[in-house]
C-alpha positions as CSV (number, residue, x, y, z in Angstrom):
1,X,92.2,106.1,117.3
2,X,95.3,103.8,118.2
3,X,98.7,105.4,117.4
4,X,101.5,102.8,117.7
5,X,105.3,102.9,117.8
6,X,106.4,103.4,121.6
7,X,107.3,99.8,121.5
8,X,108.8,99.4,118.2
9,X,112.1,100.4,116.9
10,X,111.0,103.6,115.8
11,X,112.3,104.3,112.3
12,X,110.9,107.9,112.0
13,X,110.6,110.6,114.5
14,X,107.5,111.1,116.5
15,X,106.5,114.0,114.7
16,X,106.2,113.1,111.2
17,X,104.6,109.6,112.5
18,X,102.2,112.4,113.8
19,X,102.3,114.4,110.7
20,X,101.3,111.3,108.4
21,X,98.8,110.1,110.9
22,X,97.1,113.5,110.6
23,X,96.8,113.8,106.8
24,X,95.8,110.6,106.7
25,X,92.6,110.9,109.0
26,X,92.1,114.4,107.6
27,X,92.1,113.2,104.2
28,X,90.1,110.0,104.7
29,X,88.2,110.4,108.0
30,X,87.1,107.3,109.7
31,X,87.4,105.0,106.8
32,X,91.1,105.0,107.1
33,X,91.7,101.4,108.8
34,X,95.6,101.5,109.4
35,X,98.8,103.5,108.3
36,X,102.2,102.2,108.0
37,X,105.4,103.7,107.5
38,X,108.1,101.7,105.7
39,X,111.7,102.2,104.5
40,X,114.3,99.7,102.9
41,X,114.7,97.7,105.6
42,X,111.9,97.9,107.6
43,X,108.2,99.5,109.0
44,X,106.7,100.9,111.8
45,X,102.9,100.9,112.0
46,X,101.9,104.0,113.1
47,X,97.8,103.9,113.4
48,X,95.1,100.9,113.6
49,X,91.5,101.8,113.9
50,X,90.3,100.5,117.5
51,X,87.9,98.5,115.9
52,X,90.4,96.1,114.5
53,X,92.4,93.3,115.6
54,X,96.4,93.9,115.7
55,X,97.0,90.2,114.4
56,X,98.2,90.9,110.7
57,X,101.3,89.1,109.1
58,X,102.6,93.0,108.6
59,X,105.9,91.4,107.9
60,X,104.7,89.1,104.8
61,X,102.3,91.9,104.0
62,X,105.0,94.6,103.9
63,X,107.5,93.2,102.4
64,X,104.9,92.6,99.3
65,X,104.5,95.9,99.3
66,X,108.3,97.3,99.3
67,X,108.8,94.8,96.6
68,X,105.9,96.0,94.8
69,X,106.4,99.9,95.5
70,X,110.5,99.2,94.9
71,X,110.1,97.5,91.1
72,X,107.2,100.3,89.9
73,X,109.4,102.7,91.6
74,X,112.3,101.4,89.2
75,X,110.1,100.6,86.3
76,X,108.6,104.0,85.6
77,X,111.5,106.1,86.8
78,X,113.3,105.9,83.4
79,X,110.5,105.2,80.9
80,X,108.4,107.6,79.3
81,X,104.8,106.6,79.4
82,X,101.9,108.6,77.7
83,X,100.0,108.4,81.0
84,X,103.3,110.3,82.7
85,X,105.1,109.6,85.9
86,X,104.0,107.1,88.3
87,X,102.6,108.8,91.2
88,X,100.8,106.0,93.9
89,X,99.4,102.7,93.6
90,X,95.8,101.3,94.6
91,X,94.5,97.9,95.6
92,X,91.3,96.4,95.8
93,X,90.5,93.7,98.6
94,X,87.4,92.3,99.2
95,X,87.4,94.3,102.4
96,X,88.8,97.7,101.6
97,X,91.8,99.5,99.9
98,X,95.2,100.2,100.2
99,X,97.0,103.3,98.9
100,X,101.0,102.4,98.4
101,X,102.3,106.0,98.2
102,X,106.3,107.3,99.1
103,X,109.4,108.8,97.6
104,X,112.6,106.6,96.5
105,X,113.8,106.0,100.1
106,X,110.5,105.6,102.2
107,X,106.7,105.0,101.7
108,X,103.3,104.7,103.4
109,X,100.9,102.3,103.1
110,X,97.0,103.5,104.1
111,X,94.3,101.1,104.3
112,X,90.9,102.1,103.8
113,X,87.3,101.2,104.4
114,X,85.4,102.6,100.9
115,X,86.8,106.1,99.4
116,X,86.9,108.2,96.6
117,X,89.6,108.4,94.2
118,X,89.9,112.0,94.8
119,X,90.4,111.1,98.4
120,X,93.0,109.0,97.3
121,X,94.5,111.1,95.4
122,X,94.6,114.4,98.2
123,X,96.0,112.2,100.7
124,X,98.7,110.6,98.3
125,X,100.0,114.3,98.0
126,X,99.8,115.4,100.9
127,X,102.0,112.1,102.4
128,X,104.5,112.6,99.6
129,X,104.9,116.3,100.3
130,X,105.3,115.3,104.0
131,X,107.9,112.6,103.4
132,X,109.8,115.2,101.1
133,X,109.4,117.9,103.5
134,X,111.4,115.4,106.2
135,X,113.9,114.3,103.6
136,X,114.9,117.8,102.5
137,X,115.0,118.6,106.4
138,X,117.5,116.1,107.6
139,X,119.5,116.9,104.7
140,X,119.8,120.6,105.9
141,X,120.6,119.6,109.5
């Protein structure tokens, strides 16, 4: 297991980096391949399986992804749909998953070796409870 961030700008505190890296392995075990925390403005990637290379264009890559997470965000917010509120989004790659999961402000983006959608779905929670859990924290400080 490779947790990263000592040499990056650190846009979250150690321990929810911690927190999220924990749910995420408990939830998918060793098919999680990476975890990355992101905000408006920009991401930290906190975990990459030690069997994978660190040469990603996380930049290009991530900022698909806020787009992405930032217009469903804003799409479903204010429309009533039969299937109810948006709660995460998955992708399917020809190598493996991601989960795009996170609150207005802030989001996570898990990648995945094959996994169930209950998986999925426990882990989803359990991040957006996390991310909450900060939020409401900081606000109270």
């Amino acid at each position: 297991m490779a947790l990263y961030g000592s040499d990056m700008a650190n846009i979250l505190s150690d321990t929810l980096a911690e927190e999220l890296v924990s749910i995420s392995r408990t939830g998918i075990g060793d098919s999680l391949r990476s975890a990355i925390y992101f905000n408006r403005s920009n991401f930290e990637q906190l975990y990459l399986r030690d069997d994978l290379e660190r040469d990603a264009d996380l930049d290009t890559f991530v900022g698909h992804e806020w787009r992405g997470f930032r217009d469903t965000n804003n799409a479903y917010k204010t429309s009533e749909t039969e299937l109810g509120p948006y709660k995460f989004t998955i992708r399917a790659f020809e190598n493996g998953y991601l989960l795009r999961v996170g609150t207005e402000r802030v989001g996570v983006l898990l990648t995945t070796d094959d996994v169930t959608m209950q998986d999925f779905e426990e882990v989803a929670e359990a991040v957006v409870r996390i991310l909450n859990e900060h939020v409401e924290s900081r606000e109270h400080q």
